[in-house]
N, CA and C of each residue as an Amber inpcrd file, in Angstrom:
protein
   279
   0.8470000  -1.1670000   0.0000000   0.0000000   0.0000000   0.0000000
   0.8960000   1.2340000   0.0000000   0.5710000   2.1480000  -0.8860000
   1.1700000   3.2990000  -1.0970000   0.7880000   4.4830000  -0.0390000
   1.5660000   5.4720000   0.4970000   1.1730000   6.5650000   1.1230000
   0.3990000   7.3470000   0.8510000  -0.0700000   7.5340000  -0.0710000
  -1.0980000   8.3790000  -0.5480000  -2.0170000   7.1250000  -0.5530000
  -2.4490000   6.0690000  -0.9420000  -3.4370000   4.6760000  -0.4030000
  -3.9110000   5.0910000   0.9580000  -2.9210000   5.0680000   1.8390000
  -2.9830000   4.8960000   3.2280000  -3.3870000   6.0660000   3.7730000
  -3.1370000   7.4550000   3.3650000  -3.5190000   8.6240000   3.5850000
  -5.1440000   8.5020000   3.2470000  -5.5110000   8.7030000   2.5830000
  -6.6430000   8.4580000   1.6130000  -7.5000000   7.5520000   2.2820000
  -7.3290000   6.0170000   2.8910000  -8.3070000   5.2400000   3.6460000
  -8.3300000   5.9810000   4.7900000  -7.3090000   6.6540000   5.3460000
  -7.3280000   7.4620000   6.9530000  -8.7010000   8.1970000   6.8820000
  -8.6110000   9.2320000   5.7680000  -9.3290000  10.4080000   5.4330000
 -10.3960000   9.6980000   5.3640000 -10.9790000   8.7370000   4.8570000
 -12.2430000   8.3740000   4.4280000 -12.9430000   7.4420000   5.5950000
 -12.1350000   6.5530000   6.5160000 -12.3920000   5.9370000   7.6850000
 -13.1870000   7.5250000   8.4790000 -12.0910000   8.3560000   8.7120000
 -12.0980000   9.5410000   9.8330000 -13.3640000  10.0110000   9.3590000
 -13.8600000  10.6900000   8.6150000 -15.0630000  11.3600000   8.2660000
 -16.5170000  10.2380000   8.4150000 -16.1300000   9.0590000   7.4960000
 -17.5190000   7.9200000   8.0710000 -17.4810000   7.6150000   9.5980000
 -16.2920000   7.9160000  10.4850000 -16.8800000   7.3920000  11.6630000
 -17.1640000   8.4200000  12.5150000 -16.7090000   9.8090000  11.5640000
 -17.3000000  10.8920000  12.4760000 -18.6100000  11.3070000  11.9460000
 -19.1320000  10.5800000  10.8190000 -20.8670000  11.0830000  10.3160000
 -21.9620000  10.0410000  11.0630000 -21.1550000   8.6620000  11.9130000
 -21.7940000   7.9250000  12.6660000 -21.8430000   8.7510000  13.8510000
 -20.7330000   9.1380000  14.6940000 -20.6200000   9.9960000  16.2560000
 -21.6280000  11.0040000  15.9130000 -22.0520000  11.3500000  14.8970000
 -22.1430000  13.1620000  15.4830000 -23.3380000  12.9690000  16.0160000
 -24.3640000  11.9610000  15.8270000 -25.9300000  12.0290000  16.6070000
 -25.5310000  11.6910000  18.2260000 -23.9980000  10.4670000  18.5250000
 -24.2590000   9.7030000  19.6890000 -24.2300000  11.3020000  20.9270000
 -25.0410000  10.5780000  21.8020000 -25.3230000  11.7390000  22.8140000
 -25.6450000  12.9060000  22.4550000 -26.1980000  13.6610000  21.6310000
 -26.0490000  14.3200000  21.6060000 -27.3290000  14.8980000  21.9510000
 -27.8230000  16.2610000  22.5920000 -29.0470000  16.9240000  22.8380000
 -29.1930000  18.2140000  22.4170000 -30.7760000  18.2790000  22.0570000
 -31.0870000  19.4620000  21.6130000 -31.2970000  20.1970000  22.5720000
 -31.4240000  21.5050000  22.2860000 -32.4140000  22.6630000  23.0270000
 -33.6520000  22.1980000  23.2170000 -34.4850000  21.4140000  22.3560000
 -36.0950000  21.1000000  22.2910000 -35.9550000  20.0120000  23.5900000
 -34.9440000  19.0820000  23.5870000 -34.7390000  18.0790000  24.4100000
 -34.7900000  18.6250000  25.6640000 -33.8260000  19.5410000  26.1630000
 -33.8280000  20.2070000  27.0630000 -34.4920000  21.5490000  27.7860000
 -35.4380000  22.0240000  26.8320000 -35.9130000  22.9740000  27.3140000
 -35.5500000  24.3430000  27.5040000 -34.3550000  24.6880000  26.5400000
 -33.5660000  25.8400000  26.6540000 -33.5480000  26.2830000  25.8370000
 -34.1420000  26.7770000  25.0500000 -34.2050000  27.5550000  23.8310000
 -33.8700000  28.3630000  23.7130000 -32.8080000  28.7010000  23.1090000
 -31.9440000  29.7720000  22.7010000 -33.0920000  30.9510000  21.6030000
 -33.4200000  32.3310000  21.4580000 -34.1760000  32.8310000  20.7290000
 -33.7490000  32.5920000  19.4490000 -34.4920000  32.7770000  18.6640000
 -33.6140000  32.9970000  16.8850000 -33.0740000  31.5750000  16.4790000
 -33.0670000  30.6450000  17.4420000 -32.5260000  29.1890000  17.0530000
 -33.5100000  27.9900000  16.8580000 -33.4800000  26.8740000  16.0500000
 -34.2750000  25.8420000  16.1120000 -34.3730000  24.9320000  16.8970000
 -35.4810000  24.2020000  17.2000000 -35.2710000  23.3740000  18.7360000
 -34.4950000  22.1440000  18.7020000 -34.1570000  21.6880000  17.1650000
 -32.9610000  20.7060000  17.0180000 -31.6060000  20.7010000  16.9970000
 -31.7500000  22.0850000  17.1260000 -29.8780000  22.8560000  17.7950000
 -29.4730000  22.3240000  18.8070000 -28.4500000  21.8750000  18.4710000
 -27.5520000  20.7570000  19.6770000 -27.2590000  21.9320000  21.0260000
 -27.4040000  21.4550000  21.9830000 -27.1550000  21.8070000  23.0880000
 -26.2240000  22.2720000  23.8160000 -25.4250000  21.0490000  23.7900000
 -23.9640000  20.8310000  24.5450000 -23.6020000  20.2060000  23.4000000
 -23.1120000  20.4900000  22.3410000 -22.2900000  20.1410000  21.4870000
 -20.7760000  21.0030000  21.6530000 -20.0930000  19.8890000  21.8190000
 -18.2610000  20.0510000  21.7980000 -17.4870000  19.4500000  21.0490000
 -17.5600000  20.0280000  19.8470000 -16.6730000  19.5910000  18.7500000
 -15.0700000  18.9620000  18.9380000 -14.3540000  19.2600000  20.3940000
 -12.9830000  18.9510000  20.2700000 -13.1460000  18.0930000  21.3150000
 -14.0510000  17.5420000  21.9100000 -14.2000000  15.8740000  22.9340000
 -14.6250000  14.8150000  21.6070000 -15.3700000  15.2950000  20.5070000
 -15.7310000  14.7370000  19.9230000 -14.9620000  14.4010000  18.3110000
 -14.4080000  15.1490000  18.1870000 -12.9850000  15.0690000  17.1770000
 -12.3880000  14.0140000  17.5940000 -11.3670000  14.2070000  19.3420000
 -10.7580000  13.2530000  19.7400000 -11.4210000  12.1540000  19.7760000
 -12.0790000  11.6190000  19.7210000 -13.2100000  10.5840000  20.6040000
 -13.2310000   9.9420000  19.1100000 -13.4420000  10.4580000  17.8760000
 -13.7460000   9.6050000  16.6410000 -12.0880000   9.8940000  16.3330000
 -11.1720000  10.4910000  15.9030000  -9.8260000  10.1860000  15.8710000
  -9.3430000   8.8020000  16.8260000  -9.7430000   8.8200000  17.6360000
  -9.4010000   7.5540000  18.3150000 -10.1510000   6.2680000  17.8450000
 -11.1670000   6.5420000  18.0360000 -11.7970000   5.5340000  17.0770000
 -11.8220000   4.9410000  15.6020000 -11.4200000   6.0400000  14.9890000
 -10.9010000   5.5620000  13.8340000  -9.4920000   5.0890000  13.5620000
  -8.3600000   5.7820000  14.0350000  -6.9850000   5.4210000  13.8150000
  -7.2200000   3.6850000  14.6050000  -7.7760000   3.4610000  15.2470000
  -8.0270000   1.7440000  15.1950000  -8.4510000   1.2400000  14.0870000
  -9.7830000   1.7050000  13.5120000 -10.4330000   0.9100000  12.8700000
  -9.4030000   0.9860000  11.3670000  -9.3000000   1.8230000  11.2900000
  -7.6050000   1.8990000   9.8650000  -6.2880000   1.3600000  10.0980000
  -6.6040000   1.1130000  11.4300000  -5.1310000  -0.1670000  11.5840000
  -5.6540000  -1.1580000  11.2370000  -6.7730000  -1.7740000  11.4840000
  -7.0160000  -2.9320000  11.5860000  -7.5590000  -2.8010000   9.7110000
  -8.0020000  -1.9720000   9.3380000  -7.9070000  -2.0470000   7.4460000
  -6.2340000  -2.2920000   7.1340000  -5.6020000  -1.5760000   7.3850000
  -4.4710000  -1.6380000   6.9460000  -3.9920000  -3.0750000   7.1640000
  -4.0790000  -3.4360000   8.6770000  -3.1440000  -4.8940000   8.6400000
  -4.1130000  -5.9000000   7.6930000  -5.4160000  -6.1790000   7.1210000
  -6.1270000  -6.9000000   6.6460000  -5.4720000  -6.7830000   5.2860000
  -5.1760000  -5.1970000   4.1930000  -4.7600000  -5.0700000   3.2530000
  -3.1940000  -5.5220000   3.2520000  -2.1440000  -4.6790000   3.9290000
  -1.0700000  -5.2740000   3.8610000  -1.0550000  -6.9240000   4.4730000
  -1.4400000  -7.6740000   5.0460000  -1.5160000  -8.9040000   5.4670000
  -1.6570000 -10.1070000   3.9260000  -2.7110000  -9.4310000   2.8210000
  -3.1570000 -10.3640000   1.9540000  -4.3550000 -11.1630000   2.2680000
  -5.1560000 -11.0040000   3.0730000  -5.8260000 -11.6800000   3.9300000
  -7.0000000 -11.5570000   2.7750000  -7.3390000 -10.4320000   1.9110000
  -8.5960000 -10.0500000   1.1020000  -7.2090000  -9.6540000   0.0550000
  -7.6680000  -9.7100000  -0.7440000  -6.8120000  -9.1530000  -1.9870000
  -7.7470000  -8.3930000  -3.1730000  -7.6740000  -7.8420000  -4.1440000
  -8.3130000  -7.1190000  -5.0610000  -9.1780000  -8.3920000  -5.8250000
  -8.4770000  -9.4360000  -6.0620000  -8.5550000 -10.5940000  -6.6320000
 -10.0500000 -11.1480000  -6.0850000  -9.9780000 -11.6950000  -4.7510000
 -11.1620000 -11.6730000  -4.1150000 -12.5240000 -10.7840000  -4.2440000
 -12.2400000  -9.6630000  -4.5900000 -13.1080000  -8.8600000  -4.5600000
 -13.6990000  -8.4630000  -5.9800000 -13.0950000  -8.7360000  -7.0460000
 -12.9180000  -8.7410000  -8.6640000 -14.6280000  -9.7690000  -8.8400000
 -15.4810000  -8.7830000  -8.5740000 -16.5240000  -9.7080000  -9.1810000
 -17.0210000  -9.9170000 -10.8280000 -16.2400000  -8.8750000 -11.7640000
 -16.8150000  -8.9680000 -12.8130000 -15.7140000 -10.3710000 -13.6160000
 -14.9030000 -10.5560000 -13.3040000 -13.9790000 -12.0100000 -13.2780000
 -15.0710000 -13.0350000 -13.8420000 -16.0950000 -12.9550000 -12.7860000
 -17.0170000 -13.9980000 -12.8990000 -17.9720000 -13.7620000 -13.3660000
 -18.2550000 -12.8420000 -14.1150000 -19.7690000 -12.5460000 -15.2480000
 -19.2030000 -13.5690000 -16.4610000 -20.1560000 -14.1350000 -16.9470000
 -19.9120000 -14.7000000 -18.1450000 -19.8450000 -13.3720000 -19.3140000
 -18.8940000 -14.1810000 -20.4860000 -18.7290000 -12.8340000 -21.5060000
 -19.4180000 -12.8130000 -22.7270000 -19.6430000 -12.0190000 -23.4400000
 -20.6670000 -11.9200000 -24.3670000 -20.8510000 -13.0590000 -25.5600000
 -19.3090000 -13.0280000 -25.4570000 -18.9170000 -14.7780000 -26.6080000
 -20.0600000 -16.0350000 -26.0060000 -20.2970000 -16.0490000 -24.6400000
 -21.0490000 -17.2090000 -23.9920000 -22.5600000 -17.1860000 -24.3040000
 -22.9710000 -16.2350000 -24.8850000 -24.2010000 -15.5640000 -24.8650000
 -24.8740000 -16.4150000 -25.9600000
């Protein structure tokens, strides 16, 4: 796997496991009863973007180790995953 490969699965792990976090815990104003004027009642509450950065950075730099050792390992290969291999070809037709 190339550095720019490996850069690239980081980036794309980090953002899907931070578009899963961003609902966990989290509360509205409507939830709580605090309504800020001028705001909607699904406006997060106690939202803290830098507990929650760290919190999916951590969570992800695992889950991209454990991609990485599966890819560098050989364990799945491109080969495996090559489903059009197995379409029959138009000659069969």
């Amino acid at each position: 796997m190339a550095i720019t490969s490996a850069i690239v699965l980081y980036a794309v792990t980090w953002f899907m496991t931070m578009l899963v976090a961003l609902p966990i815990g989290l509360k509205t104003q409507g939830d709580l009863g605090e309504k800020v004027e001028g705001t909607h009642d699904g406006a997060p509450a106690n939202y803290n973007p830098k507990r929650k950065a760290l919190w999916v950075t951590i969570v992800a730099t695992a889950i991209w180790a454990v991609l990485v050792a599966v890819i560098l390992s050989g364990w799945v290969s491109w080969h495996d995953l090559d489903w059009t291999a197995r379409l029959p070809s138009v000659a069969d037709s």
